[in-house]
C-alpha positions as CSV (number, residue, x, y, z in Angstrom):
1,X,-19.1,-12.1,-33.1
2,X,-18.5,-14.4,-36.2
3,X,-15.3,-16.7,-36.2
4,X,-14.7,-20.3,-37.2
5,X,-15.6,-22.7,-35.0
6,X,-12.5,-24.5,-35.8
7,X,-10.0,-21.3,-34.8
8,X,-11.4,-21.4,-30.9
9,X,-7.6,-21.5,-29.6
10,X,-7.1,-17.9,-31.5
11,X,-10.2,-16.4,-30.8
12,X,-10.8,-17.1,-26.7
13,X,-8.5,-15.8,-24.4
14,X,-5.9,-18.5,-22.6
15,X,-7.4,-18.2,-19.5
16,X,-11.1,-19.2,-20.7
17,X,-9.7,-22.3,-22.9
18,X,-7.5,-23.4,-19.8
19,X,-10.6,-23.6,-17.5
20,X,-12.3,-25.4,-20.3
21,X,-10.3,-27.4,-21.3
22,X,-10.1,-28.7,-17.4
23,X,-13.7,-28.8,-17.1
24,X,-14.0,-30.6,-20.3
25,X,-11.6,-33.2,-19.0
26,X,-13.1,-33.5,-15.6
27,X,-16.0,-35.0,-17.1
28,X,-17.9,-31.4,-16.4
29,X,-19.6,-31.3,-19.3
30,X,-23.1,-33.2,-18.8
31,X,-25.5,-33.1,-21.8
32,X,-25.1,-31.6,-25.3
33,X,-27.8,-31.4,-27.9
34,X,-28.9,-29.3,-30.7
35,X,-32.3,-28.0,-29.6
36,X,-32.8,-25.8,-32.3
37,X,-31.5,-25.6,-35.8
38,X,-27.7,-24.4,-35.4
39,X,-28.4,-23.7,-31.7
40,X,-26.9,-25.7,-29.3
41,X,-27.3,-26.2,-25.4
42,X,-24.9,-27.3,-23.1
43,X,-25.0,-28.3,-19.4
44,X,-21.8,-27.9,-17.7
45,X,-20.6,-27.7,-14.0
46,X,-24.2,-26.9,-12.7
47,X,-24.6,-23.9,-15.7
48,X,-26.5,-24.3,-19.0
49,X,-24.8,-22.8,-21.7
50,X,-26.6,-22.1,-25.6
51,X,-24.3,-21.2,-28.4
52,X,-25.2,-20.5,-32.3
53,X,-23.5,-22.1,-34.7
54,X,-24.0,-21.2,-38.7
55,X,-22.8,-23.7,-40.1
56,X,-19.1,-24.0,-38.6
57,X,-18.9,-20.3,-37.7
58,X,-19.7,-19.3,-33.7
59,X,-22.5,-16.8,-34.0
60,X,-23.5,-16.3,-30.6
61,X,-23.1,-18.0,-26.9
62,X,-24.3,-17.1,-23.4
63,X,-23.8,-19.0,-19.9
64,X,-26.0,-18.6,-16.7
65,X,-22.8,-18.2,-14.8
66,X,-22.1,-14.9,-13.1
67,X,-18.1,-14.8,-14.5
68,X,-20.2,-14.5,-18.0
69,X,-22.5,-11.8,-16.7
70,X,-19.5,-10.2,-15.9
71,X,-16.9,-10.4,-18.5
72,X,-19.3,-12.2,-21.1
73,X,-17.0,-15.3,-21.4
74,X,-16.2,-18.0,-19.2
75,X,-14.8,-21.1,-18.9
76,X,-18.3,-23.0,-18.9
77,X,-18.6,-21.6,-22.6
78,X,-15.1,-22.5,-23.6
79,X,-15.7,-25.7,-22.7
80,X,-19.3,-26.1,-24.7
81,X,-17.8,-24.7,-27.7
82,X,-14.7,-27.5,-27.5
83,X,-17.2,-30.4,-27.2
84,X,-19.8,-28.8,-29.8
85,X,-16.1,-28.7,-32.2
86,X,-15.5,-32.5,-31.4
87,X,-18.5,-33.6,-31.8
88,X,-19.4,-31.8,-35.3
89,X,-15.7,-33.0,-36.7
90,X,-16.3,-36.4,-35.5
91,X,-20.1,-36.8,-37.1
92,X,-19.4,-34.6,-40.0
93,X,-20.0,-37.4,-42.9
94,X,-16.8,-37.3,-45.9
95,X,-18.0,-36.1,-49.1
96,X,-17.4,-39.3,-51.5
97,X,-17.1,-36.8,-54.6
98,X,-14.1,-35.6,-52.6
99,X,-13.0,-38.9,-50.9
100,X,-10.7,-40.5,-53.5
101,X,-9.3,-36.6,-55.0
102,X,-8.3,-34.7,-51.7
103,X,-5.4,-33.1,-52.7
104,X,-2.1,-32.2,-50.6
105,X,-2.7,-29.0,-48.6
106,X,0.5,-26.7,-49.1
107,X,1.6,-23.8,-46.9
108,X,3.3,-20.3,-47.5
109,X,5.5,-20.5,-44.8
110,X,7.2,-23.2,-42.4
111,X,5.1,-21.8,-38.9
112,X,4.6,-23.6,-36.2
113,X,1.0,-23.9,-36.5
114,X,2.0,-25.3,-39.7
115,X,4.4,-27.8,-38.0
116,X,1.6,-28.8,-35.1
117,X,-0.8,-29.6,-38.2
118,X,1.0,-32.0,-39.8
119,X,3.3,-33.7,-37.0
120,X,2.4,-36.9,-35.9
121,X,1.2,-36.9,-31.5
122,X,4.0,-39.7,-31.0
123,X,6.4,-37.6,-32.8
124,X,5.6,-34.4,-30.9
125,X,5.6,-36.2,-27.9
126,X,8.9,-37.9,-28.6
127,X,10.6,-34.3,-29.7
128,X,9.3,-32.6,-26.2
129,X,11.0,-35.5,-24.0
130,X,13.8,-34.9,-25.7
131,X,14.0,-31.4,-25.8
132,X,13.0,-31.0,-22.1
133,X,15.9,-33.8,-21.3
134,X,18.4,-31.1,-22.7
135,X,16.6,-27.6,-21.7
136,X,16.0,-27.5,-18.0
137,X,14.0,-23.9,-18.4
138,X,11.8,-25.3,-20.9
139,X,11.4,-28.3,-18.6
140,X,10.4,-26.1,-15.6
141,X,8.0,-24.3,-18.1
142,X,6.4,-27.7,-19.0
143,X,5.9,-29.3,-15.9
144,X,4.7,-25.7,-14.1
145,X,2.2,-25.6,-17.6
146,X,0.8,-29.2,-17.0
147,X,1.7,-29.5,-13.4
148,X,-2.3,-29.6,-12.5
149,X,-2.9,-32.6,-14.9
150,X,-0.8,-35.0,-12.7
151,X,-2.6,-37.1,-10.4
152,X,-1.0,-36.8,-7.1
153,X,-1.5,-38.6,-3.9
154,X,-0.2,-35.2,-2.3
155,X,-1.3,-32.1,-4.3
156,X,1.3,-30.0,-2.1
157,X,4.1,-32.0,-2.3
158,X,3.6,-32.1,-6.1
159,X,3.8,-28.2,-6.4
160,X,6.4,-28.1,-3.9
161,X,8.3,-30.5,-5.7
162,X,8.2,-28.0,-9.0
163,X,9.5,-25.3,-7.2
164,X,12.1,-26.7,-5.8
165,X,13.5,-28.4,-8.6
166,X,12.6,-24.1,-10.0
167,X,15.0,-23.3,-7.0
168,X,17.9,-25.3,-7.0
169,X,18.6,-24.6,-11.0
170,X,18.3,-21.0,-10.3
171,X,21.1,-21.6,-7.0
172,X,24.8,-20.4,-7.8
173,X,27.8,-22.7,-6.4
174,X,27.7,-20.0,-3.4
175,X,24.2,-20.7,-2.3
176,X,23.3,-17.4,-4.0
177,X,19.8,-17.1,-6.5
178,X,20.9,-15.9,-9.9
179,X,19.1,-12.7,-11.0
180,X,18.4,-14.4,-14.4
181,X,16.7,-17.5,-11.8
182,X,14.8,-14.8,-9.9
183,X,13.3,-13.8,-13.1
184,X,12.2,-17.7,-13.8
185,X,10.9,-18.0,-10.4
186,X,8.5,-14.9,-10.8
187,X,7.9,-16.6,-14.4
188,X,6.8,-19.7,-12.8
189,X,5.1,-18.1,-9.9
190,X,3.0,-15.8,-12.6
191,X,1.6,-19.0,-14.6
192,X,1.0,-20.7,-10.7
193,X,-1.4,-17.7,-10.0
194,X,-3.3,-18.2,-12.7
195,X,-3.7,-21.7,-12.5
196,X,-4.9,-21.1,-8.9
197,X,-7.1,-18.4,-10.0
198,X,-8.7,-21.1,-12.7
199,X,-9.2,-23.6,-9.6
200,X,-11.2,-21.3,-7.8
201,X,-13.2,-20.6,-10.6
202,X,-13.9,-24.1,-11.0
203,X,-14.9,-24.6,-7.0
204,X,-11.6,-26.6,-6.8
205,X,-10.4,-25.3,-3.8
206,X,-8.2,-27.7,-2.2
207,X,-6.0,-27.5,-5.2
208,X,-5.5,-23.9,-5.4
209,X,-4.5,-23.9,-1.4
210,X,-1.7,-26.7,-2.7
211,X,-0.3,-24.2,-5.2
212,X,-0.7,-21.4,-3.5
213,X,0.8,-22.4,0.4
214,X,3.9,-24.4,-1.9
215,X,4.6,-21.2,-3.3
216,X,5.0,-19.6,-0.6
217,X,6.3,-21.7,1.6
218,X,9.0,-22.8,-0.8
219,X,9.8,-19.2,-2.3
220,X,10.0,-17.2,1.2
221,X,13.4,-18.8,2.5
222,X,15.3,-17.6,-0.7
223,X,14.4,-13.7,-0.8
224,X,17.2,-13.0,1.1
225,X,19.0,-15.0,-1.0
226,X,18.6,-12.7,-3.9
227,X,21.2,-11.6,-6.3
228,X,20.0,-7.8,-7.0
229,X,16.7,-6.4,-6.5
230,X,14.1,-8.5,-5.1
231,X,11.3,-6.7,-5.2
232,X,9.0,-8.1,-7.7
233,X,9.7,-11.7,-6.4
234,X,8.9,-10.4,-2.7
235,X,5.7,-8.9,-4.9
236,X,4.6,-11.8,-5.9
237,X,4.9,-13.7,-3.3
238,X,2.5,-11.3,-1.4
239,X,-0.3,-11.9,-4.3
240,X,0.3,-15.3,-3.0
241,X,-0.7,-14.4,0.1
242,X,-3.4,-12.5,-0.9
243,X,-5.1,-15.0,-2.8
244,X,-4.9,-17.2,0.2
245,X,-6.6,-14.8,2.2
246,X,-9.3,-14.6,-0.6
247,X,-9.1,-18.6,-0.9
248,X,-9.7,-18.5,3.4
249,X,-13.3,-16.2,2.7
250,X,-14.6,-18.3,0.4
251,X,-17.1,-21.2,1.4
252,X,-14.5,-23.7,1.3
253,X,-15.0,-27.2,3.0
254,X,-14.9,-27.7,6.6
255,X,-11.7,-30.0,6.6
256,X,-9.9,-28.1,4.5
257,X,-10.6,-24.7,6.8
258,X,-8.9,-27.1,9.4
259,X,-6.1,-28.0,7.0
260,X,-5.5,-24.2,6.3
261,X,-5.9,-22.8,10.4
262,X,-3.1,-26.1,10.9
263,X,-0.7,-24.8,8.4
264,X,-1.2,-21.2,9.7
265,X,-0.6,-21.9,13.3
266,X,2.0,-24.3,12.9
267,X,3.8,-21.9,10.3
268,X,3.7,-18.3,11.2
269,X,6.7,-18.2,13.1
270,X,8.9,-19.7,10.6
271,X,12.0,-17.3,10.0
272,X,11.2,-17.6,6.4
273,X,7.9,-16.0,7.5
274,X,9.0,-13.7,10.7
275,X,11.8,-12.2,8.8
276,X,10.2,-11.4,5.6
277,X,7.1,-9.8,7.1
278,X,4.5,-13.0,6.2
279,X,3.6,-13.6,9.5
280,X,0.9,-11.0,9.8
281,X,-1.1,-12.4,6.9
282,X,-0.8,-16.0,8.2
283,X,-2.1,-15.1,11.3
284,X,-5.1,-12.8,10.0
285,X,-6.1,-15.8,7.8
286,X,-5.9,-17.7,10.8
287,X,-8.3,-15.4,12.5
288,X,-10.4,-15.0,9.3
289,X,-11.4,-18.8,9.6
290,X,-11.9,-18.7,13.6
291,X,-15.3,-19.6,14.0
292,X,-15.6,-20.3,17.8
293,X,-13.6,-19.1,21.6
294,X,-11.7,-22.3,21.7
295,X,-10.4,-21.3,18.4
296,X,-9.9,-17.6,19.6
297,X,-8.8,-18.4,23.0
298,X,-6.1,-20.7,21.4
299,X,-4.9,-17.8,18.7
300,X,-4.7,-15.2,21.6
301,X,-2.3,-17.9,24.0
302,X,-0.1,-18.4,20.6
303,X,0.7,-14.8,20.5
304,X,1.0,-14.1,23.9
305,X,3.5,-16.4,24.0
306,X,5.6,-14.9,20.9
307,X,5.1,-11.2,22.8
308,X,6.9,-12.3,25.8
309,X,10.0,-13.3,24.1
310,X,12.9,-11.5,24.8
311,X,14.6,-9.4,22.0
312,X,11.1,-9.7,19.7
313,X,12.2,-7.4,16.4
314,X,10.0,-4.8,16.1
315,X,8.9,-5.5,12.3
316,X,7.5,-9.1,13.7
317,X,5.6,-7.6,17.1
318,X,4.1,-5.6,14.8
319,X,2.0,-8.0,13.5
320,X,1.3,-9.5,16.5
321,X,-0.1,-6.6,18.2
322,X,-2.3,-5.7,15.3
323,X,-4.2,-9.6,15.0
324,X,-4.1,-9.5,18.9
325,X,-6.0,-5.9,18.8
326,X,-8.5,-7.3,16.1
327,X,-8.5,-10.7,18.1
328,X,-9.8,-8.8,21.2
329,X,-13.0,-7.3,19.3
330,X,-14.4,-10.1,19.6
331,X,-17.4,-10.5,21.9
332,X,-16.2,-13.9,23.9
333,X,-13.1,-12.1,24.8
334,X,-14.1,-9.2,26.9
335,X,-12.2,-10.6,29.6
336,X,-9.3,-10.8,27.8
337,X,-9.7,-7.2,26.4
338,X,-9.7,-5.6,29.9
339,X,-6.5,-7.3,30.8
340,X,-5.1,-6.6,27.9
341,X,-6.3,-2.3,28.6
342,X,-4.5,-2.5,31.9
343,X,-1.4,-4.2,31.6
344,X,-0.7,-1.5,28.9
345,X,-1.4,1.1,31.0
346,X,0.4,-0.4,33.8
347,X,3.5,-0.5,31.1
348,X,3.9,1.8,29.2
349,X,6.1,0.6,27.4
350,X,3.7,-2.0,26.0
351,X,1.2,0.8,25.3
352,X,3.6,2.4,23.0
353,X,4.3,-0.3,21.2
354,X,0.6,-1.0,20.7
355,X,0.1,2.5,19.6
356,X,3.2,2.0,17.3
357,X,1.7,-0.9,15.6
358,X,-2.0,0.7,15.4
359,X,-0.5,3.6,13.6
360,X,1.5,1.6,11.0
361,X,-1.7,-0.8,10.3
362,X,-4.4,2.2,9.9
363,X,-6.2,1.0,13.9
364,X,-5.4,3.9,15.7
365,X,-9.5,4.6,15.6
366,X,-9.5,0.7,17.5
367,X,-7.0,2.2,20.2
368,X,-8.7,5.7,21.1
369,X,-10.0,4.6,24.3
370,X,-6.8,3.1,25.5
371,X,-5.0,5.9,24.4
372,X,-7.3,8.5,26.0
373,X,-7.3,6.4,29.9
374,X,-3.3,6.6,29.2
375,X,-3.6,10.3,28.9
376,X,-5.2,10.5,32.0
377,X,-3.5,7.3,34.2
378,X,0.2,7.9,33.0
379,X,2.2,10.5,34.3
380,X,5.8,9.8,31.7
381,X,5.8,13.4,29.3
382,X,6.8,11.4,26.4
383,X,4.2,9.3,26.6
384,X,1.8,11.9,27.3
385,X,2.9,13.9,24.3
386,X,2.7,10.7,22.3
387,X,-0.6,9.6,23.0
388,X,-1.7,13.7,22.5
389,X,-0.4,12.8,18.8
390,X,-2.0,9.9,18.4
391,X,-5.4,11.7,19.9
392,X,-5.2,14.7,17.6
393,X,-4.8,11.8,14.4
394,X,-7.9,10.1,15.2
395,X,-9.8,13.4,15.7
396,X,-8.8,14.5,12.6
397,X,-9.8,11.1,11.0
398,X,-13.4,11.1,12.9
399,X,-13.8,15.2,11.9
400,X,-14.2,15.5,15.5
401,X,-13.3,19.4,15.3
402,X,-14.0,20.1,18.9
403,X,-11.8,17.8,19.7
404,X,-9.0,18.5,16.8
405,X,-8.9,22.4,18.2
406,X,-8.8,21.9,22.1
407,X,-5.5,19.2,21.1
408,X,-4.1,21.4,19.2
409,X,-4.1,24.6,20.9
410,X,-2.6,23.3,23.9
411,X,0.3,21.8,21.9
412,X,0.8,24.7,20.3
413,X,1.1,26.4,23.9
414,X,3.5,24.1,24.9
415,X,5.5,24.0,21.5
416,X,4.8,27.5,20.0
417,X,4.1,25.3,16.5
418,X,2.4,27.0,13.9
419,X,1.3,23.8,12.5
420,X,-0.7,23.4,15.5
421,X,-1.7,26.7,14.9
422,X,-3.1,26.1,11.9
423,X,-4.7,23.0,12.7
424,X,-6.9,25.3,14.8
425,X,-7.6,27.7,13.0
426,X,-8.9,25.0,10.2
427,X,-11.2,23.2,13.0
428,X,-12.5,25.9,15.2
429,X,-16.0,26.5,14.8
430,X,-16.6,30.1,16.9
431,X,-15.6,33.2,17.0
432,X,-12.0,33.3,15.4
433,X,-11.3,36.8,16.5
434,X,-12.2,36.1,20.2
435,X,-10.2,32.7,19.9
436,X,-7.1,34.4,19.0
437,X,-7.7,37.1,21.5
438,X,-7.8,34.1,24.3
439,X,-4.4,32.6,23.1
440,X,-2.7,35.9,23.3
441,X,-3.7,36.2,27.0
442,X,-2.6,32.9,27.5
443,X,0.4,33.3,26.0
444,X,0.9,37.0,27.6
445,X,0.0,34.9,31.2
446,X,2.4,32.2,30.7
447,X,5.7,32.1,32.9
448,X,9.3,33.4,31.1
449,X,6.4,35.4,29.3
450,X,10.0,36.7,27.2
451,X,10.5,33.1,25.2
452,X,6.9,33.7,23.6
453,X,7.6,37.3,22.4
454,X,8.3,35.2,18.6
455,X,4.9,33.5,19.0
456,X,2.7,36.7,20.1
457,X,4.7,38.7,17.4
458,X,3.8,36.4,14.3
459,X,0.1,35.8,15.5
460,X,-0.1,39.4,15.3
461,X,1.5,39.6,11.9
462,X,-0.9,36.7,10.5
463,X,-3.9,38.3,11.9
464,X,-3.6,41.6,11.1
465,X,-3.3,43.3,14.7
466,X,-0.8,46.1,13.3
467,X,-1.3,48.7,15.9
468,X,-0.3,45.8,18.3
469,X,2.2,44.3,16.6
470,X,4.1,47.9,16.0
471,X,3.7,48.5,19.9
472,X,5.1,44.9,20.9
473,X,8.6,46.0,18.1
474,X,8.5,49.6,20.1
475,X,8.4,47.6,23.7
476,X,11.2,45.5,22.4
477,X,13.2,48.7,21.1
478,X,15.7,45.9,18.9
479,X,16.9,46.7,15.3
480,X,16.9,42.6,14.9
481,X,13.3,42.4,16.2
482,X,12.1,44.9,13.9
483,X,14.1,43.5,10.7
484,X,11.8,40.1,11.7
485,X,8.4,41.4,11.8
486,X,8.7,44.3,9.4
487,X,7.0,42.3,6.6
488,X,3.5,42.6,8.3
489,X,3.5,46.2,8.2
490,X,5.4,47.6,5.3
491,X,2.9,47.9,3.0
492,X,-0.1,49.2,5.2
493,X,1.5,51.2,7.8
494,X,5.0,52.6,6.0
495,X,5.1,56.0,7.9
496,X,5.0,54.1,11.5
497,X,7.7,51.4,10.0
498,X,10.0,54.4,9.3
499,X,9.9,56.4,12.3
500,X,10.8,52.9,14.2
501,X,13.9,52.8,11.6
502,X,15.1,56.1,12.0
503,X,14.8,55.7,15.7
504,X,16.6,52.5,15.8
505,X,18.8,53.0,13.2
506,X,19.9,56.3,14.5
507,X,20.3,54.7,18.2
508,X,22.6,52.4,16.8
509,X,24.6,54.5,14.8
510,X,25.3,57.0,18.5
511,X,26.9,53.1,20.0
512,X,29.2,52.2,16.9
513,X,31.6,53.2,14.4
514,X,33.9,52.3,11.3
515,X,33.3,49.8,9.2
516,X,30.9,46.8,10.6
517,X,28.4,50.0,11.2
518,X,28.8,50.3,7.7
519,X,28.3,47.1,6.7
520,X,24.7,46.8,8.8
521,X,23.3,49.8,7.3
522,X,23.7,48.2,3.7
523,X,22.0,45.4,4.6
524,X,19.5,46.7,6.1
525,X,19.1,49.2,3.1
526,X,19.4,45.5,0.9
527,X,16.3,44.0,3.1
528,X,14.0,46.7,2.9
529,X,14.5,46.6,-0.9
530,X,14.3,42.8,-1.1
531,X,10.6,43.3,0.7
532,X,9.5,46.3,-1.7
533,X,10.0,49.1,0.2
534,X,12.4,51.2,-2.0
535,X,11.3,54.3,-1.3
536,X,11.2,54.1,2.4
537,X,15.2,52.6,2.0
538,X,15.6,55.9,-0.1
539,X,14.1,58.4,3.0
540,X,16.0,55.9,5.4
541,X,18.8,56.8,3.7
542,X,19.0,60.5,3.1
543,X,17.7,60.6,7.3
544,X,20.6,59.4,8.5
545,X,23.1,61.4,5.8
546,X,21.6,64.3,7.5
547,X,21.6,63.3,11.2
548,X,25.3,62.4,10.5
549,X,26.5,64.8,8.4
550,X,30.1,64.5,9.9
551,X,29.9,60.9,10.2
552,X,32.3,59.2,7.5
553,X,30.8,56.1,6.2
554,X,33.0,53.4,3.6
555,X,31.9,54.8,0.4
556,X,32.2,50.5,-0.6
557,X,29.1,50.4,1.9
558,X,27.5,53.1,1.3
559,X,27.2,54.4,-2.1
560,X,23.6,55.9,-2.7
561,X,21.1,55.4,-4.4
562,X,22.1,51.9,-5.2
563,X,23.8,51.3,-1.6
């Protein structure tokens, strides 16, 4: 590290200088002293800060402050090392050698560095009015840059009062938001993040919750209002409400936790909220700074009383359901939780709403034992089958393989699924072989034993059960069966595969004639070369030449050897 202690503004990042330059002029800074040659201490905000200066260059600095452990910088530091520049410039004695022969400095190049180091404050402050009278983005940028420095009575209203004057430039005459506006709003919403991320860092809670509940409560009624794709607007409105929800687990002071459960409360509902899909975070920082059953008790009555409203769209009940479910955790509200268990299972068309919303918000492990006394209490098949889903998804989450196998062996009964299938045979922990054997009987012992002739057929096939399998295609004496199952056995048992072929083939051939017969042969010829098994198309072939040696077949669909 070695720069001049003069060039801070080009060396520190943005984010550093704006926290200490806030600190600075929030009288943060306590003490500053040299207690060593070139080293210099400063208290600031509660942390002591030592930085090394030789002469005007920055040498070295550290801060007690775990932002510096972290990133070794911080605001603390940038704010030492502004004070420590002030105060050196302002003691630093003029050489009288030099006093009455200073000589005009000239620059390269007309900059504007080089225009800020010569240009008068009035004038520059003159030239911004003006400019910012005549250039309303630059004005926006302006007032969203320095918006923090303004002493407000009402911290919310001031921010609120930026975005809306944000807003209504960005409006077309039909009420419509501009893309190019959109692009300003997430401009302006960007440097409003950071300058609530900077309050927190300083402790200065209350005014990061004014940023951060204006920008969402002002930007939220006009994403529907979008011209074009509104998706990294929407986005960052939700790192507004993210930071909230960081902002709501922080120790923040008491009245202030009461401000925020207010707003929530009072809020959540709000179309701009319900129909963009903000409720849910309103109410889990709600729930986040519940601290007592009153507190619970009145959250749970609140969205009771949403639930019961007629024509509730799904996206918002939702969100409901899922802070109810996490609600009910709570140990003051067993009561609750038990009513809660049975009216779902006394409708089940709540119950399936619940395990709707569990699914889509990663709970279903929170719903298991509702879901497994509404697989025994309720007799509707859908919901059976439903909650069977839902079962088999939290056993495969919990590694329950016990579990995981029994699920999913009797869906597979009652769907013939191979997925299911599989899922047993990658969760069984036995004796495969006498698994499989079991499944067969079952299958063999359920009624209209004839629809599961496919299922018994394949599972033969994958496990290798060829003398079986070849005696299930014999029993069913069909050329079509045979064509379907061939693929298990054609390269292990050949001979037997043939002598079904010929048999079939040649039974077929006695029932029809002319040209469709044709047509058949060649493509079963075509599949059994398709698989491989060229030479046992060739002795297929030349069999039935000479069992029909009479038999005149369309030389187009039956030219050997390349049929």
């Amino acid at each position: 590290m070695n720069f001049l202690l003069k060039n801070l503004e080009f060396e520190l990042d943005d984010r550093y200088l704006l926290v200490g330059e806030k600190l600075l002029d929030d009288g943060k800074v306590s003490r500053l002293f040299e207690n060593e040659r070139h080293l210099w201490v400063a208290s600031v905000d509660g942390f002591e800060v030592e930085m090394q200066i030789s002469p005007s260059k920055v040498r070295a600095f550290s801060c007690e402050c775990p932002v510096f452990l972290k990133e070794e910088m911080c605001g603390h530091v940038a704010a030492g090392l502004l004070l420590l520049r002030r105060k050196l410039s302002e003691t630093k004695p003029e050489n009288p050698k030099t006093k009455h022969s200073r000589k005009q400095l000239f620059y390269q190049k007309l900059t504007v560095n080089s225009v800020l180091d010569n240009v008068e404050p009035d004038d520059l402050t003159a030239f911004v009015r003006s400019f910012a009278r005549s250039n309303q983005p630059f004005s926006l940028a302006l007032r969203a840059r320095f918006a923090s420095k303004v002493p407000m009575p009402d911290e919310r209203e001031k921010f609120g009062q930026l975005l809306d004057a944000a807003i209504s430039s960005a409006r077309k005459a039909n009420d419509r938001i501009s893309a190019a506006g959109a692009t300003q709003l997430k401009n302006m919403l960007r440097e409003l993040m950071g300058q609530a991320d900077d309050a927190v860092a300083l402790e200065h809670f209350a005014e990061s919750w004014a940023i951060l509940s204006a920008a969402v409560e002002r930007v939220s009624p006009i994403l529907r209002k979008l011209d074009g794709d509104d998706a990294r607007l929407r986005e960052a409105v939700r790192e507004a409400f993210s930071k909230l929800t960081n902002l709501a687990s922080l120790p923040i002071p008491p009245a202030l936790q009461e401000e925020i459960r207010a707003y929530c409360l009072a809020e959540f509902g709000r179309p701009a909220y319900r129909l963009n899909g903000f409720s849910g975070p309103l109410l889990e920082i709600y729930l986040s700074l519940s601290t007592d059953t009153d507190m619970h008790r009145q959250l749970l009555q609140t969205i009771d009383n949403e639930l019961v409203k007629p024509n509730l769209n799904p996206q918002y009940r939702s969100p409901l359901l899922v802070v109810k479910l996490k609600l009910l955790k709570k140990n003051d509200l067993e009561a609750e939780a038990e009513a809660f268990t049975l009216d779902c299972l006394a409708a089940p068309e709540n119950l399936m709403n619940v395990v709707d919303a569990a699914e889509e918000h990663g709970l279903l492990t929170q719903i298991k034992p509702l879901a497994e006394k509404g697989l025994r209490l309720i007799a509707d098949p859908a919901v059976k089958k439903r909650l069977e889903e839902i079962l088999l998804q939290i056993a495969q989450q919990e590694g329950e393989s016990e579990v995981v196998t029994a699920i999913s062996r009797q869906k597979f009964l009652e769907t013939k699924d191979f997925g299911f299938y599989e899922k047993c045979k990658a969760h069984f922990r036995g004796d495969w072989a006498d698994f499989v054997q079991q499944l067969l009987h079952d299958l063999v012992g359920q009624p209209n034993y004839r629809l599961n002739i496919h299922a018994i057929a394949t599972i033969l096939g994958m496990e290798a059960k060829p003398v079986e399998l070849l005696a299930l295609i014999e029993a069913q004496n069909s050329l079509d069966f045979l064509l379907i199952y061939d693929r298990f056995l054609l390269k292990t048992h050949p001979v037997a595969v043939l002598g079904l072929y010929e048999k079939l083939v040649k039974n077929y051939l006695t029932d029809h004639l002319g040209r469709k017969a044709s047509q058949r042969l060649r493509s079963i010829f075509n599949h059994l070369r398709k698989n491989g098994a060229e030479a046992l198309a060739d002795r297929l072939f030349e069999s039935v030449r000479a069992s029909f040696p009479k038999r005149i077949f369309y030389l187009e669909e039956m030219e050997a050897p390349n049929f």
